[in-house]
MIZA-874753 format. One record per residue (C-alpha): x negated, y, z negated. Coordinates in Angstrom, 3 decimals. Layout:
<recs>
+----------+----------+----------+
:       xx :       yy :       zz :
+----------+----------+----------+
:        X :        Y :        Z :
...
+----------+----------+----------+
</recs>
This chain:
<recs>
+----------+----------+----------+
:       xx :       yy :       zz :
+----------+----------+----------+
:    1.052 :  -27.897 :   16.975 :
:   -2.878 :  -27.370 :   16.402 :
:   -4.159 :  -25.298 :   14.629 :
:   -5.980 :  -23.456 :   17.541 :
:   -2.611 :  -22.799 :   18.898 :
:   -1.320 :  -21.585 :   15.403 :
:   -4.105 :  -19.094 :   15.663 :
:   -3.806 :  -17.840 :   18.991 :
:   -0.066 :  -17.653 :   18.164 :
:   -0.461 :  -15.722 :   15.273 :
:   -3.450 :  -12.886 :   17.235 :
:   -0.358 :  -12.393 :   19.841 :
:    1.878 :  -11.982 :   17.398 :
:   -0.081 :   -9.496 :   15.372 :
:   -0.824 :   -7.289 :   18.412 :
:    3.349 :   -7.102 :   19.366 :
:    4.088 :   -6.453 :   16.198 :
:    1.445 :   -3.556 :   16.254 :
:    3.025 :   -2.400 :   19.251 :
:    6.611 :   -2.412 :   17.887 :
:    5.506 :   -1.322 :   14.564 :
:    3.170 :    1.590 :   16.053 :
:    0.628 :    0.602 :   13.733 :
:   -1.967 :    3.314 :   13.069 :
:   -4.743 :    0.728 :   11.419 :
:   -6.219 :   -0.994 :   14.602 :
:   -6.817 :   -4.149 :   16.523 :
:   -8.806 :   -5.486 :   13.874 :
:   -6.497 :   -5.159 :   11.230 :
:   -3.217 :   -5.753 :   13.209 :
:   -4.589 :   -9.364 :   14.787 :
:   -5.600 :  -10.183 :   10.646 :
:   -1.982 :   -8.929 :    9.641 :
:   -0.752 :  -10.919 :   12.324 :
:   -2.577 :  -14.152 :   11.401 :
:   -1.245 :  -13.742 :    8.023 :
:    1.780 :  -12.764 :    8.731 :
:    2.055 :  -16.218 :   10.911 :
:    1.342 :  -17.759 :    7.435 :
:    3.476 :  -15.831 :    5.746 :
:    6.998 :  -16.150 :    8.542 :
:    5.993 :  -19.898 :    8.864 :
:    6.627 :  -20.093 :    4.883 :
:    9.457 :  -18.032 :    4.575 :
:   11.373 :  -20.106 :    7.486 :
:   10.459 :  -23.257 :    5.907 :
:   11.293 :  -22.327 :    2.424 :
:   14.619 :  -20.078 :    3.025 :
:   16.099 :  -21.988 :    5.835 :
:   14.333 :  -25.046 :    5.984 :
:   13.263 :  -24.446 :    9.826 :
:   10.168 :  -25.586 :   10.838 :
:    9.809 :  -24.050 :   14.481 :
:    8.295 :  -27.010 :   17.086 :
:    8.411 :  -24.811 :   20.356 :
:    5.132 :  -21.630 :   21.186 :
:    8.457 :  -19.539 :   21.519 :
:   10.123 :  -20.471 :   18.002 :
:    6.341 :  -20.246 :   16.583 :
:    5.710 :  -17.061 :   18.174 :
:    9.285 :  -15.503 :   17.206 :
:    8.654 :  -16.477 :   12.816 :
:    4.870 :  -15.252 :   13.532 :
:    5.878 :  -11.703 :   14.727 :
:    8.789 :  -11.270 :   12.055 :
:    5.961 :  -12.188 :    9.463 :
:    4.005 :   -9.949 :   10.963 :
:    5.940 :   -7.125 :   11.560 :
:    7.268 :   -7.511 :    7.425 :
:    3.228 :   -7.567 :    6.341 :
:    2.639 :   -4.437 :    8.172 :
:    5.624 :   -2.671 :    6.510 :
:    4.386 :   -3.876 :    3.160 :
:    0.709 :   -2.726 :    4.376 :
:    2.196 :    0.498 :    5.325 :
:    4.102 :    0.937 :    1.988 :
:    1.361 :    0.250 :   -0.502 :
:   -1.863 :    1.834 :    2.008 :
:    0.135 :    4.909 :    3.655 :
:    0.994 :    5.376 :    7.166 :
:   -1.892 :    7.875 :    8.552 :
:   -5.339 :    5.911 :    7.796 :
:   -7.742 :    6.350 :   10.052 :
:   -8.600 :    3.961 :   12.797 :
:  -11.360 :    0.686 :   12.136 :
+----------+----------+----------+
</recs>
C-alpha cells in the first residue's frame, strides 16, 4: 500500500478510536494520535506476530488498536479532562 493510503488509513482510524475511546482532546489531536498510532499497531503486528496486514480492512483494524492504546497512554500520562484544541 502507498503511503497516501497509509495516511488516510491512519486519520480514520484516529477519529474511531476517538469515538470509542471518548477522547476529550479533539480532532486535531485524535487524527495525530491516530497517525501515530498507525505507526505504532503496524510495528507491534510486525514485530509480535510477524503480520504484516495487505488488505484497507487488516490496515485499518492494527491502525485503530494502535490508536486506541496511544490514547490510553496519552490519557494516563496528560489526564483525562484537558480542555479542547
Amino acid at each position: 500500500m502507498g503511503i497516501i493510503l497509509w495516511l488516510i488509513i491512519g486519520l480514520i482510524a484516529g477519529w474511531l478510536a476517538s469515538l470509542v475511546m471518548k477522547s476529550p482532546h479533539g480532532i486535531i489531536v485524535d487524527l495525530l494520535l491516530g497517525l501515530a498510532g498507525s505507526l505504532v499497531g503496524g510495528f507491534l503486528a510486525s514485530a509480535l506476530f510477524g503480520w504484516h496486514p495487505q488488505s484497507i480492512t487488516g490496515a485499518l483494524v492494527v491502525a485503530f488498536l494502535g490508536s486506541v492504546l496511544l490514547i490510553a497512554i496519552h490519557r494516563a500520562l496528560f489526564g483525562r479532562h484537558l480542555t479542547r484544541v
